[in-house]
C-alpha positions as CSV (number, residue, x, y, z in Angstrom):
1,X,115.7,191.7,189.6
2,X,112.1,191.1,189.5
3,X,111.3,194.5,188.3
4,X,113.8,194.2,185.4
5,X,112.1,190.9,184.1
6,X,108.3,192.5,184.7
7,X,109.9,195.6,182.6
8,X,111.3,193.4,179.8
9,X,108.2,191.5,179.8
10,X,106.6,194.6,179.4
11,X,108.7,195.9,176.4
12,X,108.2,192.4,174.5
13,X,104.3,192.4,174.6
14,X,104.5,196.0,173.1
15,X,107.0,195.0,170.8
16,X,104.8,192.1,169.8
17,X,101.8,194.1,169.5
18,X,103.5,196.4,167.4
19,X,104.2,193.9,165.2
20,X,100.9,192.0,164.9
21,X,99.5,195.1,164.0
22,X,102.1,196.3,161.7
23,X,101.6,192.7,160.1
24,X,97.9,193.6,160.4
25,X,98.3,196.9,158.2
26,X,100.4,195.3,156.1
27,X,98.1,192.1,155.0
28,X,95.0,194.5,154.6
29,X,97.7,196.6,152.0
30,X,98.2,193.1,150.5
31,X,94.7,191.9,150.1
32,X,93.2,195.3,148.9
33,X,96.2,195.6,145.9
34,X,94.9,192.2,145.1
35,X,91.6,193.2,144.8
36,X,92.7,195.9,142.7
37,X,94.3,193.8,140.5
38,X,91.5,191.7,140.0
39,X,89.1,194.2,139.5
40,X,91.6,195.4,136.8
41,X,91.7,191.8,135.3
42,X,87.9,191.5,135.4
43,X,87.7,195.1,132.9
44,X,90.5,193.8,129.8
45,X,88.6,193.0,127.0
46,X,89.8,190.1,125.5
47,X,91.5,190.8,122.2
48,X,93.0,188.5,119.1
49,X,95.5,189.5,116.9
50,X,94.0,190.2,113.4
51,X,95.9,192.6,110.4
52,X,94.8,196.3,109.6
53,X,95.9,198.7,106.8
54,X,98.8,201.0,107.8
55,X,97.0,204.1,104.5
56,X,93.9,204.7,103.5
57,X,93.7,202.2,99.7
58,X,91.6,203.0,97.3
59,X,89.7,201.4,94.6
60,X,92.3,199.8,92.4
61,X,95.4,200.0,94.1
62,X,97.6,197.0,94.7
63,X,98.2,195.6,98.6
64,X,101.7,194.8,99.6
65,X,103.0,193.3,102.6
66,X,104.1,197.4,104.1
67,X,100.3,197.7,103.7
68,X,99.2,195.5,106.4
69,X,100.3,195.3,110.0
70,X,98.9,193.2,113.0
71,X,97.4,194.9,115.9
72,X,95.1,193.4,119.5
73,X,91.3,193.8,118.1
74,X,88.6,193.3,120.6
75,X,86.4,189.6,120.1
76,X,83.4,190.5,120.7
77,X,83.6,193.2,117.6
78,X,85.8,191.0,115.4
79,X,84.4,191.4,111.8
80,X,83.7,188.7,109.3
81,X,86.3,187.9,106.9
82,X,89.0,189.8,108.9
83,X,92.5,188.0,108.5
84,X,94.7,186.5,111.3
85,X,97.7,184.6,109.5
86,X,99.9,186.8,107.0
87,X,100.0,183.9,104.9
88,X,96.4,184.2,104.4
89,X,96.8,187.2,102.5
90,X,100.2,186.4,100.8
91,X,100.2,182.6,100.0
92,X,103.5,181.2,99.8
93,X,102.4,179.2,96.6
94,X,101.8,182.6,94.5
95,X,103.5,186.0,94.0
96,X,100.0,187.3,92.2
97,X,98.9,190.4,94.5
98,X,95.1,191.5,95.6
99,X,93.4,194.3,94.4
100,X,91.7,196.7,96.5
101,X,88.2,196.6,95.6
102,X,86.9,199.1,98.2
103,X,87.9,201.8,99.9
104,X,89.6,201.2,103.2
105,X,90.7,203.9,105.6
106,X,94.1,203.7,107.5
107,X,93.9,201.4,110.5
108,X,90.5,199.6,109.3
109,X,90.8,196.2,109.2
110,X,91.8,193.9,106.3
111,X,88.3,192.3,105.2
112,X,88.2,189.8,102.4
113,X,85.4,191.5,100.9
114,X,87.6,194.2,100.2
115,X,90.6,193.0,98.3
116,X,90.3,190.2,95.5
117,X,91.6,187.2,95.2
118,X,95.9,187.2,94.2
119,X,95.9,187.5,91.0
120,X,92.4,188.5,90.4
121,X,91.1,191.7,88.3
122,X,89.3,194.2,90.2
123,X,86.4,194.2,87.4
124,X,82.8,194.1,88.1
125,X,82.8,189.9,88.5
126,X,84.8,190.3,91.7
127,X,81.8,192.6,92.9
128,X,78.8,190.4,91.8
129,X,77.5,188.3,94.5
130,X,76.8,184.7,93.7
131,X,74.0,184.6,91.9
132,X,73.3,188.4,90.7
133,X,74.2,189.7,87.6
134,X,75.1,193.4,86.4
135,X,72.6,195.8,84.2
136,X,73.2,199.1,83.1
137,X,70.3,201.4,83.0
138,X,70.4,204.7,80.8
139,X,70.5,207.8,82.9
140,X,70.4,211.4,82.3
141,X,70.6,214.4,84.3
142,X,66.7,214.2,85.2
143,X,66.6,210.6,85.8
144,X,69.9,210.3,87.6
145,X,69.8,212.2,90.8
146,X,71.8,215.0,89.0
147,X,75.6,213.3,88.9
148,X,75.3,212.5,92.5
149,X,75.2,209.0,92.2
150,X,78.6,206.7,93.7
151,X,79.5,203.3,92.8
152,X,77.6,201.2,96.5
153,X,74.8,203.9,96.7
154,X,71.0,202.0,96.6
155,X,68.6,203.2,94.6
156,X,64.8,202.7,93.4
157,X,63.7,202.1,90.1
158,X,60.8,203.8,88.8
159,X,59.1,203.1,85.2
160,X,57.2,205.6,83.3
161,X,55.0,205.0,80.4
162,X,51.7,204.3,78.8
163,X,49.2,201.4,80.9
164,X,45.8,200.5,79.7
165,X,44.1,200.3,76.7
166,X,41.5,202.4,74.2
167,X,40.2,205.6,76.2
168,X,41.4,204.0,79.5
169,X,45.1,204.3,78.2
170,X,47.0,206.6,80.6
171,X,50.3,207.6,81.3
172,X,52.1,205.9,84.4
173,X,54.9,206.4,86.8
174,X,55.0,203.0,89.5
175,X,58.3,201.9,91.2
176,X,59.5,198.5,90.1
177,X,62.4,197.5,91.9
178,X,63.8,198.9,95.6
179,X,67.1,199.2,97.3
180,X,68.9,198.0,94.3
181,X,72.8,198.2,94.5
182,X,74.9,200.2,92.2
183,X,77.5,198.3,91.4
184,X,79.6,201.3,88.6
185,X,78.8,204.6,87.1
186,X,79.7,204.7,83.6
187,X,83.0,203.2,83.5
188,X,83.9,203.4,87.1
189,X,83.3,201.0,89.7
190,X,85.6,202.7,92.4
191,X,85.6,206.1,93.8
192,X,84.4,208.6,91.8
193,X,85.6,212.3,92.5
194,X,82.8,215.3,92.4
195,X,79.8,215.0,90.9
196,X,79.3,214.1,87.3
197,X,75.9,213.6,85.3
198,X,75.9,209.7,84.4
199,X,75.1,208.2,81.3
200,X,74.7,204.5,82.8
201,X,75.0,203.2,85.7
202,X,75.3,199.4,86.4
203,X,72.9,197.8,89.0
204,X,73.2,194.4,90.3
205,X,70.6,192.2,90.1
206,X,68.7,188.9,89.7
207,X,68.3,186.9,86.8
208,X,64.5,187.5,87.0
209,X,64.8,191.1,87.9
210,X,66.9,191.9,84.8
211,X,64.1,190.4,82.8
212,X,62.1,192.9,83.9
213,X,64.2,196.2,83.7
214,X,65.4,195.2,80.2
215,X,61.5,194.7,79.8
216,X,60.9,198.4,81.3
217,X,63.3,199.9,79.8
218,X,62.2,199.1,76.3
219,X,58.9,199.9,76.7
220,X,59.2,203.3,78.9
221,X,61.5,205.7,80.6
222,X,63.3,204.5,83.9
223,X,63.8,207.1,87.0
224,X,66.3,206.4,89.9
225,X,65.5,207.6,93.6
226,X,68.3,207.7,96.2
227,X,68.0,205.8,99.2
228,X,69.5,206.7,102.3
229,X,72.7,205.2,104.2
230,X,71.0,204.4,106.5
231,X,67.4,204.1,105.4
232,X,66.2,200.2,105.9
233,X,62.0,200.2,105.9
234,X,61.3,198.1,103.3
235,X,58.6,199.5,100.4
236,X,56.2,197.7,99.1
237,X,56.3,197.8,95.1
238,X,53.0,199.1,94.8
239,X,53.3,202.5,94.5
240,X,51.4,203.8,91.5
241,X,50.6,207.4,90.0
242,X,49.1,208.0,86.7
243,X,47.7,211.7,85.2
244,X,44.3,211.6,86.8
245,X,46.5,210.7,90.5
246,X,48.3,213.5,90.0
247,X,45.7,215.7,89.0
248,X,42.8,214.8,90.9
249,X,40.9,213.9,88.1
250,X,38.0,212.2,89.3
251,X,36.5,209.8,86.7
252,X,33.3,210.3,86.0
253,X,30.8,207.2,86.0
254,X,27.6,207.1,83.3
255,X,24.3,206.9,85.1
256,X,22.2,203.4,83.6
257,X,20.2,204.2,81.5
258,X,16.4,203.9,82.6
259,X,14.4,200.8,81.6
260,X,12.3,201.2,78.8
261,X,8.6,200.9,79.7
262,X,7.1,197.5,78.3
263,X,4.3,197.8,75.9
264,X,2.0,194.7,75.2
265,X,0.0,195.1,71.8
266,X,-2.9,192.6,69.9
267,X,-2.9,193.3,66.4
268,X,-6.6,193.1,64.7
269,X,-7.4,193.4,61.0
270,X,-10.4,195.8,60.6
271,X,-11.2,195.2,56.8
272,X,-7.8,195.2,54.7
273,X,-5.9,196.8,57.4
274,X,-4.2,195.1,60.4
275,X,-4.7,197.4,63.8
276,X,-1.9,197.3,66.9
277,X,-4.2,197.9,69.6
278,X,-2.4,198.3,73.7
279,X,-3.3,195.8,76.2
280,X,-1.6,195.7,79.7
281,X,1.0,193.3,80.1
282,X,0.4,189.9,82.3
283,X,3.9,189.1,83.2
């Protein structure tokens, strides 16, 4: 009898210790999926809901509501302007539509920069800042980067023309505005397909800047330079060639003249006639 019990006995502690260490193995399964699953939580990026463009829209065009969709955008790369309510960009109190006023590739997002107002034109005044104003400049194929010139290019502005005055009157080439915004070419102000030699193009600008390309303009030839996508060193507006510069004409400078020697006279009459005679000088 006692050897039964001690046998049972037996089988339940190794039933038991099977169990504490299936329970064992079965804890550590639960705690490292946990840690997974935080470890997973810790890498989401946290998104908000904001509306893209389901086609690429171009200049022009008008947005609908099958334009738009709503889609998870990260936070930390949320642009400004981006729309979150529907509403926003279709107000229940009007049925006026926006106007796409720059390009937009399929799935971008929906930036108020880029579509105007409902009901607004898509003119130049929707692409004026507050505050600039819009000048056309005449171009050719010479002074127009050869046709290759789109509507949100930058450009410098460089006058040529005639500076000084009398024999000092040379002809000069100096850049007088930089980075300057091109706002339309000719009558465009969207997309413009292939290259095409300009007759205008329309810049936008300060009040004060205006006064002096109109002032340039008049009184010389203007010359446009493109700048770069992605070109941002600032230029200092002092950049200056005339025809000596570019020649290497060095001026030539007039030795001075030597002092004339100082002669000290006494005149003396000898009879009827009056003599100079040379006496050295005291002072």
């Amino acid at each position: 009898m006692r050897m039964i019990f001690g046998l049972v006995l037996l089988v339940g502690i190794a039933l038991a210790g099977g169990a504490v260490y299936l329970a064992k193995g079965q804890i550590g399964q639960y705690k490292n999926a946990i840690a997974r699953a935080e470890a997973a939580k810790s890498q989401i990026v946290p998104t908000q809901k904001i509306f893209v463009v389901n086609r690429a829209l171009k200049y022009g065009e008008k947005l609908s509501k099958d334009d738009v969709r709503i889609v998870d955008f990260p936070i930390a790369a949320l642009p400004d302007g981006h729309f979150t309510e529907l509403t926003a960009i279709f107000p229940e109190t009007t049925d006026e539509q926006r106007v796409i006023l720059r390009p937009i590739e399929k799935d971008e997002a929906l930036l108020s920069v880029k579509v105007s107002k409902p009901g607004e034109d898509a003119g130049l005044t929707s692409r004026l800042e507050r505050g600039m104003r819009a000048f056309a400049i005449s171009v050719d194929v010479s002074s127009g980067v050869s046709g290759f010139l789109r509507p949100g290019d930058r450009v410098d502005i460089y006058w040529t023309g005639r500076s000084g005055n009398g024999q000092n009157r040379l002809e000069v080439t100096k850049l007088i505005q930089s980075t300057i915004s091109l706002i339309a070419v000719d009558q465009s102000s969207g997309e413009v397909e292939g290259a095409r030699i300009a007759r205008t193009v329309t810049v936008a600008v300060t009040p004060n800047q205006v006064a002096s390309l109109a002032q340039a303009q008049s009184t010389g030839r203007l010359s446009l330079s493109l700048v770069g996508a992605g070109d941002d060193i600032v230029i200092a507006n002092n950049i200056e060639v005339n025809q000596q510069d570019l020649l290497g004409i060095v001026k030539e400078t007039k030795a001075p003249a030597a002092a004339a020697e100082k002669v000290c006279t006494i005149r003396t009459r000898r009879g009827a006639e009056v003599v100079s005679i040379p006496i050295p000088c005291t002072n």
